[in-house]
N, C-alpha and C positions, 0 to 999 in steps of 0.2 A: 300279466301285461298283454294286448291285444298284439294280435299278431297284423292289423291292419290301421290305416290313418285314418281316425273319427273323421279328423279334418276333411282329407276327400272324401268319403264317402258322403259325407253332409254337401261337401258343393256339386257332386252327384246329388241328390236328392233336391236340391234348388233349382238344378237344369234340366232333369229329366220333364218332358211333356204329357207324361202318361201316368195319369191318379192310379193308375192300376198297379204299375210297375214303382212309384214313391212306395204307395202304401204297404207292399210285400217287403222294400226295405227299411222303411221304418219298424217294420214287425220284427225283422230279425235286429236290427237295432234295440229294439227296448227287449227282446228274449235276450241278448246278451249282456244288456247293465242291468236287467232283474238279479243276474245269478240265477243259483238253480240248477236244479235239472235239465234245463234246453238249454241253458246258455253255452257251455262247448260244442253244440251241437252247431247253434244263432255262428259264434265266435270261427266254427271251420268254414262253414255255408260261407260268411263275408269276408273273410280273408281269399278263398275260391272264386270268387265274385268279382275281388276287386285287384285279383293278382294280374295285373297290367289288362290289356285292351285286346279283343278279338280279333287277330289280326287277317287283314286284306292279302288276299295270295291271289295265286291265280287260279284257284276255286272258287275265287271271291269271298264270302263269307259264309260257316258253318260252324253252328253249334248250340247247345241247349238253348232252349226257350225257357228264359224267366229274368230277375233285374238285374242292372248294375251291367258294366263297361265289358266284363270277361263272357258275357250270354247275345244271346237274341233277342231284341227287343225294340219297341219304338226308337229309343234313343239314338240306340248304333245303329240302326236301317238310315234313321234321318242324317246324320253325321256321315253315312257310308252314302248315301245319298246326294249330299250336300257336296262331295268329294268328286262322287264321279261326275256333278254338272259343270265341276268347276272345270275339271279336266277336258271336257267335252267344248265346253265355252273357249278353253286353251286352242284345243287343239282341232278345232273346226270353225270356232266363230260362234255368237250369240244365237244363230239360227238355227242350232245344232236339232235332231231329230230321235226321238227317244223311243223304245217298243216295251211296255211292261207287261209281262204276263205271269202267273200264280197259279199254283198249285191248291192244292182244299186243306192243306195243315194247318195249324191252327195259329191264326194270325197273320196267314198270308195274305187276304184279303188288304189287310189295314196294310201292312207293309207297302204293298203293290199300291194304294192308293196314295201313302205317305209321299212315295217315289215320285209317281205321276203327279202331286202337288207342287212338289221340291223345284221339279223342271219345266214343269209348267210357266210356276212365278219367278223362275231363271227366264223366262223367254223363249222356251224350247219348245218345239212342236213333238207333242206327245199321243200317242199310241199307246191306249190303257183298253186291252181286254175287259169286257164283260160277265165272264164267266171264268172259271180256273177250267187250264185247260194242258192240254200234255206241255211238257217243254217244247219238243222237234215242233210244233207249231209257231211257238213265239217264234226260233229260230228259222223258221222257215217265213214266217210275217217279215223278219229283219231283213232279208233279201230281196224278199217280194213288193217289199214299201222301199228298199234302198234305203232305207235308215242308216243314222252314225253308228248306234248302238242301241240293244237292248237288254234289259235285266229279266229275270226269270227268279223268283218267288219259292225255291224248292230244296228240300232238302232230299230231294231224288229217295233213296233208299234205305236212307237213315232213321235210327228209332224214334217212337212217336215226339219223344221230347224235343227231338230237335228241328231246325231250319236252318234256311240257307238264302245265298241270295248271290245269283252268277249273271254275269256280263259278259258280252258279246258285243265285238265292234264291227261296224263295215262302211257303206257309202263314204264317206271323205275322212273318217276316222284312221283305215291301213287302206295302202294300194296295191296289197298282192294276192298271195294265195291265201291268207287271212282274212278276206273277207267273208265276215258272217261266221268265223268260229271265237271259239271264247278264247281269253287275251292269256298270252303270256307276257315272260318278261322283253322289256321294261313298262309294259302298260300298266302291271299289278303294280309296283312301285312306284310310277306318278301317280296312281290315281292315288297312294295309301297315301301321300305324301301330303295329296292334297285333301284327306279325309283329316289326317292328321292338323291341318289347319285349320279347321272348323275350331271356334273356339267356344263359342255358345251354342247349345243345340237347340234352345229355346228361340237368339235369334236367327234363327234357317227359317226363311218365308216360306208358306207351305199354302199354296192357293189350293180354293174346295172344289173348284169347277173350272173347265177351259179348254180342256184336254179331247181329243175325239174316243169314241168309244169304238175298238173293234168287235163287232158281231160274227152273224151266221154268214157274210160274207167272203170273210177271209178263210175262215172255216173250210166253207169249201171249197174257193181256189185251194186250199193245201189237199183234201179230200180227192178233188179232182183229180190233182197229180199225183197223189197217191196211185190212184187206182190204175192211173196211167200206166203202172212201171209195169203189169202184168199182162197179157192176152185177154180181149173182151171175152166175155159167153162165163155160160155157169159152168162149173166143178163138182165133179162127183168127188168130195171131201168131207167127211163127216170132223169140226172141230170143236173142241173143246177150250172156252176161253176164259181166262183170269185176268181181271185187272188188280188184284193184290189190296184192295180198298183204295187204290189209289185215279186219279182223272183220264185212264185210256181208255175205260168200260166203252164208254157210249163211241168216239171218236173210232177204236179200233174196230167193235162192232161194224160202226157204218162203213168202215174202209174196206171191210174184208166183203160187207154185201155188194157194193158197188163193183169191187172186182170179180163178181159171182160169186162168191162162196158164200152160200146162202143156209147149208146145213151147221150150223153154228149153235152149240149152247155154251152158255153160260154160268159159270160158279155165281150163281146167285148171294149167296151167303159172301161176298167178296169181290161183286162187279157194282155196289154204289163208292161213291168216297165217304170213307171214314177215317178222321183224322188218331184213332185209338187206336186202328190197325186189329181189331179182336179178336181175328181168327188166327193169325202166326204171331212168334215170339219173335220174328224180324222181320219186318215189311220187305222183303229181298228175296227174289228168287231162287237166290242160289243157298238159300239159309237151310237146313235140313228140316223137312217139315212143312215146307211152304208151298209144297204143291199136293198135299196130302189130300186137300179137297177136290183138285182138278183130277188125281189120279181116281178115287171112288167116282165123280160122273163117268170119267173116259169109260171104266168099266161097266158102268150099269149101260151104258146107249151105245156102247162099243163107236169108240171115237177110231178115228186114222190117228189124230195127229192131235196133243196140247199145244197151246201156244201161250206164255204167259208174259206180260209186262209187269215193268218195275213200278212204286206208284204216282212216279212223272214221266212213266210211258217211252224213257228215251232208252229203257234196256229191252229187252228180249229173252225168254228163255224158252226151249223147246222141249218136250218129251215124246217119244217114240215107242210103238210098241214094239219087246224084244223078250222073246221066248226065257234066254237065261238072265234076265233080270229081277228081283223077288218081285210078285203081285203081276208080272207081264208085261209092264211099263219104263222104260228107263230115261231122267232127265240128261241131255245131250249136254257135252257138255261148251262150254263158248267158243273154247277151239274148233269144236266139232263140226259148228254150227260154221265160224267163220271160214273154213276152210272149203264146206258146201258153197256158202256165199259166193267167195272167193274166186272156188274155180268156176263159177257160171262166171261171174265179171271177166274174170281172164280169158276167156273161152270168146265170146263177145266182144271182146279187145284185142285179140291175136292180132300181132301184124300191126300196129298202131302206136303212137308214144306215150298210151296209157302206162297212170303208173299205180300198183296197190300196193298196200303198206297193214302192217298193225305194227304195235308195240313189242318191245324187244321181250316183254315177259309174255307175249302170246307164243303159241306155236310156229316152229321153223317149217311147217311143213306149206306155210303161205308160199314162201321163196321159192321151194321145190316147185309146185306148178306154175308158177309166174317162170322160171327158165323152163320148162315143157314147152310153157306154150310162148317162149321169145317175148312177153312182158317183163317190165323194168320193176323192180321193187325196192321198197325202203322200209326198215324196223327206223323208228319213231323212239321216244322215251313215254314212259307209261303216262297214261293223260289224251282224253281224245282232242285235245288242245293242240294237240303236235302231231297226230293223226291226219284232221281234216285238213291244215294247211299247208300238204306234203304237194307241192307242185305238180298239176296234170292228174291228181288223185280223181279213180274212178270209183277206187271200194275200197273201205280200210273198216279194219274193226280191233279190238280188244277183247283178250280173252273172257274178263269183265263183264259179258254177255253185251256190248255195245258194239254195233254196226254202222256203216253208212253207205246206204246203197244208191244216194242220189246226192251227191255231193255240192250239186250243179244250185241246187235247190233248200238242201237242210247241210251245212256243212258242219253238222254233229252229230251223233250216232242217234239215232232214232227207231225205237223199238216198234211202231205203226208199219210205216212201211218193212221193217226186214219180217214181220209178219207176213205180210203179202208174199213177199218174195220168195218165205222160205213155205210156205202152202202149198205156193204156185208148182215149185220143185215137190213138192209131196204130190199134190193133183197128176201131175205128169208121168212120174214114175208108178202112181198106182194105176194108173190107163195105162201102160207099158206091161204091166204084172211085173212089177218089183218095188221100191221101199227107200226109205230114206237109208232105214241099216246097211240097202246092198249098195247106194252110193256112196256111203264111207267105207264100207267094206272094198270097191270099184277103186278107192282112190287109196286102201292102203296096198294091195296086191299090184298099181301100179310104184307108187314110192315106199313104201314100205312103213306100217303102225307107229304114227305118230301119237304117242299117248301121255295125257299129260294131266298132272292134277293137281292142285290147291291143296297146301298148308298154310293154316291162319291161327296166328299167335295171338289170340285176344287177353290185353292185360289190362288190371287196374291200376296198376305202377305202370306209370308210364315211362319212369328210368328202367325199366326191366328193356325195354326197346332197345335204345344203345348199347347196354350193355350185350345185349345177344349180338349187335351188329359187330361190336368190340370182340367179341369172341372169337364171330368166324373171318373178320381180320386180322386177327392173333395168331388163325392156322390151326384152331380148333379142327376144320373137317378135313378129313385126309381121302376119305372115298368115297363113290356115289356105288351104292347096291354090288360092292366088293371092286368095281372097278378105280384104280387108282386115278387121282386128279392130273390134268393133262395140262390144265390150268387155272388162272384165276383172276381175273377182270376186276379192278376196284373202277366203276363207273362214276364216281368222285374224283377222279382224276380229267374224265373229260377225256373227248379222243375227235378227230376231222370229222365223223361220223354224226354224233354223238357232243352236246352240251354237258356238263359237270352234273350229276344227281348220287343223289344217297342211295346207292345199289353198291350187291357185287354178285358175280356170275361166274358162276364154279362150272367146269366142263370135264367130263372125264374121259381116258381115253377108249373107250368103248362108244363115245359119242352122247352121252348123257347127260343133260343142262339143269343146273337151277341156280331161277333165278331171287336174291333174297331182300328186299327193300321193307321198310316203313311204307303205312297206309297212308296215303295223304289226305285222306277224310277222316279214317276211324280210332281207335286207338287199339291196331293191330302191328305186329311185324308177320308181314305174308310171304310167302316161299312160293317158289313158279316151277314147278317141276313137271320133266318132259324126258322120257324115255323113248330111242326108237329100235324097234324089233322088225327084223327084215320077213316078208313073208314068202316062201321059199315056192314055186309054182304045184298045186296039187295039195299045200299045206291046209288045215281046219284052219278058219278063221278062230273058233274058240279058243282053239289052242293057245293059239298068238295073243290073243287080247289076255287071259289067263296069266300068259307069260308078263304081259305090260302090268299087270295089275299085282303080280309078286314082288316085279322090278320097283314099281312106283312104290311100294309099302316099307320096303327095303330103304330105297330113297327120303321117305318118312321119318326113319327111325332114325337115320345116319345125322339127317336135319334138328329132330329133335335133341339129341345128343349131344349134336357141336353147338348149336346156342347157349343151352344151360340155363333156360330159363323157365 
């Protein structure tokens, strides 16, 4: 007996608009009433397909590209399309004002133009990019044009099969510090609501033509302010850059020339866009393996400094050269990177009612120099959604490799400019004779090594997830790296601080955090762990970092163990 209704999936195949995505389910339709050999194959494929609908969060939409209700594809774009003009027409008026911009994955293109159709023949004045082009640019168009809202095309760092599709409100859509980042609650629930009421997809009016096309214009107003953020004149910096096959190649390039930094190569092999991604087994920086090509240039040309983006441009990753690291290169890791960031902004904001923030699963050591230096700070819930619209926010980022160093301007983490920024600090410190290492070296002999690192639980059961959450709310883990628990936070509860989220945050009493939640993109349960080691005046930095790195391993094991998964 099927494990799915012929019935809907046939009135799925009468409303779907796209011959491409019918004919893939008709194919597994007739491989499952053949029998056979494919037919349990046909029969798991459509019942996966068709086991409820993609749902609208406030990621907005992710996941696999291919048919049917539970994928990405023409149909749920237009229907998720169809959703947010309606919302927009609600909650602004018919004159509403739309920004669509795409990424090069594969079918982003149509989506982005389905979109810009949808709102088009709503009556909406629309902003449809010409070319696929980083995220922080739409996001930064959204501002720049004073738009309601705009959608973004991408499935940021996710494997090749999949896509995504995220929205962002501002101009008369929210009136506060939300404008121009992406929607939380309750905007993800009206718009699903009103997604949910689309009842034909077939009839959603979808005009071919009408829309303005943004070019090389807006481009560079965002270019321009880019380059802005740094000191004019050229840089003695030799770098090394990645765009991962994804759309910052050319973009970040020109950002970094115009801010001088003109000694620049490129991983060829991985600076056009490729939607196959063929050089790494995860389009993502932080994947082990993925800077394997940027590390062999650095060596042969003898670089300062890599700098890599994600392949919609809105992450950042950095690598540094470091004597005890194998090959003589070591990827930084986002803490690391944001805590650099960090105290320049703080530094730059003393004495002001600036305020910087990251996520409560990044490092504590942000807080530490924001009270140094008498700035205000806030931990956020993970999500640069609740980052950017932290009131008076100057600089906030995520351990996640995502920054935001202009807030004013891109009010989402943007891996373009925190390249700039984080060069500029390289440039300056090697005309100094010293090094990004001795500025985080600088900043633990003042607070003391903050050291912290990622465990990611990737499963194919995806009940394996809860169940590990269920475990270490059971009181599964009793210590972190022999130090007994001092406490334990269920972030599901919700606190003044702090809205209701699926976490919990084990602290020991040696001072040792982590933090253990669900991925709300992947199908991971990831662990946030952060060790701090005081460093005593006249002690080896090896020493100490050595010591983080036993602690944190330790912390590894303790984790693995109390999940059980």
């Amino acid at each position: 007996m099927a494990t799915f209704n012929e019935r809907l999936i046939q009135q799925w195949i009468d409303d779907d608009p796209d011959e491409k995505s019918r004919a893939e389910i008709e194919a597994l339709l007739a491989a499952y009433k053949a029998g056979g050999e494919g037919s349990g194959e046909a029969e798991a494929e459509l019942t996966d397909r068709f086991d409820g609908t993609l749902e609208f969060g406030t990621a907005g939409l992710r996941g696999k590209l291919g048919a049917g209700p539970n994928r990405m594809n023409r149909a749920v774009v237009i229907r998720a399309a169809a959703g947010l003009v309606a919302f927009l027409k609600e909650k602004v008026g018919d004159d509403f004002t739309l920004v669509v911009g795409y990424d090069a994955r594969y079918q982003s293109d149509q989506f982005a133009k389905d979109t810009a159709g949808i709102a088009t023949a709503a009556g909406g004045k629309v902003y449809l990019f010409d070319q696929h082009l980083p995220t922080p640019v739409t996001a930064f168009a959204l501002r720049h044009l004073n738009a309601d809202a705009a959608v973004m095309v991408t499935a940021s760092h996710n494997p090749p099969q999949d896509n995504g599709y995220k929205v962002y409100l501002g101009g008369r859509a929210v009136n506060d510090s939300g404008q121009g980042a992406q929607i939380v609650p309750p905007f993800d629930a009206q718009i699903f609501d009103q997604i949910k009421a689309v009842k034909s997809i077939k009839a959603v009016p979808i005009a071919e033509d009408g829309w303005e096309t943004l070019g090389k214009d807006i481009l560079n107003e965002y270019l321009t302010r880019a380059a802005s953020l740094v000191p004019a004149g050229a840089k003695d910096l030799r770098i090394v850059l990645t765009s991962m096959h994804g759309v910052g190649g050319d973009t970040c390039l020109e950002a970094l020339h115009r801010a001088g930094f003109e000694d620049v190569h490129i991983v060829k092999e991985q600076h056009d866009p490729d939607p196959d991604f063929p050089t790494v087994a995860f389009p993502n920086p932080e994947e082990p393996g993925a800077l394997d090509l940027s590390y062999e240039l650095a060596r042969k040309v003898d670089a300062d400094l890599i700098l890599a983006n994600d392949p919609d441009a809105d992450r950042m990753s950095a690598a540094i050269k470091d004597p005890r690291a194998e090959g003589g290169w070591r990827q930084l890791a986002g803490d690391e990177v944001g805590t650099l960031l960090g105290e320049k902004a703080v530094r730059e904001h003393a004495g002001t009612d600036a305020v910087v923030a990251n996520s409560i699963v990044s490092s504590r050591l942000l807080s530490q120099i924001a009270a140094h230096y008498n700035v205000a700070y806030k931990a956020t819930l993970t999500g640069f959604k609740w980052i950017s619209r932290v009131p008076g926010v100057v600089f906030g980022y995520e351990e996640a490799l995502g920054y935001c160093v202009d807030p004013d301007f891109v009010r989402d983490k943007d891996g373009i400019t925190a390249c700039l920024e984080l060069a500029q600090m390289a440039a300056e410190r090697k005309a100094a004779g010293s090094s990004l290492l001795q500025a985080l070296n600088d900043l633990a002999r003042r607070h003391g090594l903050y050291a912290t690192a990622p465990l990611s639980i990737r499963v194919s059961d995806l009940s394996l997830i809860p169940k590990g959450m269920e475990n270490l709310r059971g009181g599964s883990l009793k210590e972190l790296a022999g130090s007994p628990l001092a406490s334990v936070t269920d972030l599901s509860e919700g606190s003044e601080e702090l809205p209701p989220t699926n976490g919990l945050v084990f602290l020991s009493e040696r001072g040792d955090r982590v933090v253990a939640r669900p991925s709300g993109t992947e199908p991971k349960l990831k662990c946030y762990l952060e060790t701090i080691v005081a460093v005593p005046e006249g002690a080896s930095m090896d020493d100490i970092r050595d010591e983080a790195d036993r602690r944190l391993e330790l912390m590894k094991k303790d984790m693995r163990d109390a999940l059980g998964i």
